[in-house]
N, C-alpha and C positions, 0 to 999 in steps of 0.2 A: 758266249762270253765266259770268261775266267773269274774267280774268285778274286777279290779285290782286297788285299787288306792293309791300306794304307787309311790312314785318316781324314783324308781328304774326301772317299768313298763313305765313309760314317757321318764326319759331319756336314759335306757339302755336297748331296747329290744332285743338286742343280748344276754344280758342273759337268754335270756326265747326260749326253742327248738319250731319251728313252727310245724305244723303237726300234736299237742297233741292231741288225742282223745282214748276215753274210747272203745275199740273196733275198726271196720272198719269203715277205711276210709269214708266219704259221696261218694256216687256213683255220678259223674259229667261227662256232654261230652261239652269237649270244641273245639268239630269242630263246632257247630253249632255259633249264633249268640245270641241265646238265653243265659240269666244270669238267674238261679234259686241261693236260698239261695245257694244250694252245688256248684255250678261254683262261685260263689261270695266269697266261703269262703275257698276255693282254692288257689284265686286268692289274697286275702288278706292275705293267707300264701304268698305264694310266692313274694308279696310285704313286709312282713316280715323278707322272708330270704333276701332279701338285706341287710340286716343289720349284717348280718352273714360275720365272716371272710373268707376266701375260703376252708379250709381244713372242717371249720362246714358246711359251703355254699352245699359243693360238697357231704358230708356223708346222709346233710339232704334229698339233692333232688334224691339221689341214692335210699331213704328209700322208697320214692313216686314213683320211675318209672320213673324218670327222668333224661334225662344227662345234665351236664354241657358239655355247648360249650366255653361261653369264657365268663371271667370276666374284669371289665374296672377298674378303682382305677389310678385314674389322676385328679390333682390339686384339687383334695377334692370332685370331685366327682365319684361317685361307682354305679357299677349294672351291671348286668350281663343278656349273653342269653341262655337259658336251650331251651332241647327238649323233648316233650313227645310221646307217641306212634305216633299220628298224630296233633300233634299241635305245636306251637314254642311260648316261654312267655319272655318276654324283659321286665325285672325290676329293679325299680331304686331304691337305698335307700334313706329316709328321713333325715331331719336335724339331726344334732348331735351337743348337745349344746358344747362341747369343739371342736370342729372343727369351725377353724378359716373362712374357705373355705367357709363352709357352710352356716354361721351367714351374709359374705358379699353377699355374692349368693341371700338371704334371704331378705335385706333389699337395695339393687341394686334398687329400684323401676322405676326408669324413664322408660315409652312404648317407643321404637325402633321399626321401621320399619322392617318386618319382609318378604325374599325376596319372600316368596309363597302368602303374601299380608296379608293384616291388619297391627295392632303394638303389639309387646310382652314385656312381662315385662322383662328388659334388662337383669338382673341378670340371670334370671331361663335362657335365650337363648346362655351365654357365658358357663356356666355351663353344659348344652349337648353339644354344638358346641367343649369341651376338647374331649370328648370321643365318639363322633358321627360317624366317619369315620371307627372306630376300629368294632363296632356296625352294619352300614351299611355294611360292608365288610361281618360277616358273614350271616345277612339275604337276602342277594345275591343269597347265594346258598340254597336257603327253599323258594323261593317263591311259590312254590305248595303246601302249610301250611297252615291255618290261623295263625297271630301272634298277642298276646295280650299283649300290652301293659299295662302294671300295675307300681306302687307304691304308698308307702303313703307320705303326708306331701310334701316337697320337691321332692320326688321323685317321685308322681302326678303328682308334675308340669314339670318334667320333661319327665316323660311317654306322659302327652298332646305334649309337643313341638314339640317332637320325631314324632308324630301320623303327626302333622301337615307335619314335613317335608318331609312326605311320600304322600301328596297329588294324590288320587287317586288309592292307591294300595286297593281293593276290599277285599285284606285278611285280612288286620287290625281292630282291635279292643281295645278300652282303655276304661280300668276299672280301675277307682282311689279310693281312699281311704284317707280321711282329705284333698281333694284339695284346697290349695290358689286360688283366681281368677287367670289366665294367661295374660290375653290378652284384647283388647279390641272385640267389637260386629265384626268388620271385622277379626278378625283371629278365632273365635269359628265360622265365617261360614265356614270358611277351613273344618271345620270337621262336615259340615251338611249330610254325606254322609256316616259318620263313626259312625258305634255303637257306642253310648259313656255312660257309666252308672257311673255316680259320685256318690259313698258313704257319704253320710255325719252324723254322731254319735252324736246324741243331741244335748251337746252343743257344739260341738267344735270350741273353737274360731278363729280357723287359714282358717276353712272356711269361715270365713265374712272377709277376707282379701286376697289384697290390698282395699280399698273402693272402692265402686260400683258406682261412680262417674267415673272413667272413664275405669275400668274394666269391665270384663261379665264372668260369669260360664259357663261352655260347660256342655252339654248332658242331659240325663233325670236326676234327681237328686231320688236317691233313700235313703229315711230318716230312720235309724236305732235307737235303743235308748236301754237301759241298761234292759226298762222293757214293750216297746210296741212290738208288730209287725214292722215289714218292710211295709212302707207306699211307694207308686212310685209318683213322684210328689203330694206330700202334697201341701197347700195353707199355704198362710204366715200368715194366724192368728195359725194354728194348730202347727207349728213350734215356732212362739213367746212362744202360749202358754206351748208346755211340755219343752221348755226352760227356761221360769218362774220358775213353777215344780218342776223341776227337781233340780233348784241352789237352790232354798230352802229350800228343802228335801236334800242335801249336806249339807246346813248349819247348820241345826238342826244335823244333826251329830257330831256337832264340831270338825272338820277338825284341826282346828287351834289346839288343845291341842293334837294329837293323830301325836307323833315321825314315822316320817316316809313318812306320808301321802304328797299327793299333797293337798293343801288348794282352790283350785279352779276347781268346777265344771267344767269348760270349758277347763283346759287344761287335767284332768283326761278324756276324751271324746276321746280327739287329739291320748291317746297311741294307738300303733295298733294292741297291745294284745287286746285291750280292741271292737276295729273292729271285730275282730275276734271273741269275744266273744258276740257281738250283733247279728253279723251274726250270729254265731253259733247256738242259740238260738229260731232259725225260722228249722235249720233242722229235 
């Protein structure tokens, strides 16, 4: 899959089927704890199909091997729990800029006190706390699974909260894709203990947010881009610089006269077709 950078790819990725590929599937085992490109791009489908309404939700994951267990879709937030032969994946969908729910969730900033310890960003912790219980209820019955926690943008942040609130279960694992910061330094050590592999796609700007003044990113950061390799914690000049790069090789394309298009490198990064397609790119 190609870079996509029309509007349409940012704000409505429910038009685009997850899963596309020119032949089979990538071959992935997600009992282990290990992330290669093909567990990564898996996993950034199925943070994809959050975005899916349920009747596409359930066709899609039927095509992969998958069943739908139970979908949540309460006070604007959504995501569902699927099973695969031997694994359980708990995904959350991302913002949706006409969703009301979402935009306040998003910019709720104040850290709260968070009762497994540290403080989290208030919005993202009322926004699982709707549909948390419903959630909890069915990974009850799967605890002899690993369970991976995924989605993009918003539903990153809500994948991390979720991971947190589980302190201690050995079988969890989250993997995100365009994560905001969550939390401060005491709530990402909650999850010193949990695989945690953060996506992050050139430039995307929803990753340098909320400011790192009194925010922290969780897990190892794994750096993606439209036309490098997968780097595993890069250093912070090597990220300034194909961030540099990269907006100005956007601008030269003049964005601005070309109907359709997104006009900012940084948020063309953010779509999750466009994850998908960085990963992809390494299999």
């Amino acid at each position: 899959m190609l870079f996509n950078y029309t509007r349409e790819a940012l704000y409505h990725p429910e038009r685009f089927r997850p899963f596309r590929v020119n032949g089979e599937l990538p071959i992935c085992d997600l009992t282990t704890v290990d992330v290669t490109a093909a567990e990564a791009w898996h996993l950034c489908n199925f943070a994809h199909s959050a975005y899916l309404d349920s009747e596409s939700l359930a066709d899609v994951l039927k095509s992969v091997g998958v069943e739908l267990l139970k979908t949540v879709d309460r006070g604007g937030t959504q995501g569902f729990v699927a099973r695969g032969a031997d694994y359980v994946v708990v995904s959350f969908r991302g913002t949706q800029p006409d969703e009301h729910a979402d935009i306040k969730a998003d910019v709720n900033l104040p850290l709260v006190d968070f009762p497994a310890g540290g403080r989290v960003h208030r919005g993202f912790e009322a926004a699982l706390k709707i549909v948390w219980a419903d959630i909890e209820g069915v990974l009850k019955g799967l605890s002899d699974l690993p369970v991976w926690f995924t989605g993009h943008s918003l539903g990153a942040a809500l994948a991390t909260v979720a991971v947190a609130q589980r302190t201690g279960m050995k079988s969890d694992r989250l993997v995100t894709f365009g994560s905001p910061r969550v939390g401060n330094q005491a709530f990402v050590d909650l999850l010193a203990n949990v695989p945690t592999f953060r996506y992050v796609d050139g430039a995307d700007l929803v990753t340098m947010l909320p400011p790192e003044v009194l925010y922290r990113h969780t897990g190892t950061m794994v750096f993606v881009s439209e036309t490098e390799p997968a780097v595993v914690n890069p250093s912070a000049p090597f990220v300034r610089k194909y961030r540099f790069k990269s907006i100005v090789r956007y601008w030269l394309r003049f964005p601005i006269f070309r109907r359709g298009e997104v006009k900012m490198r940084s948020l063309v990064d953010h779509a999750v077709v466009n994850y998908t397609a960085a990963i992809g790119k390494d299999l």
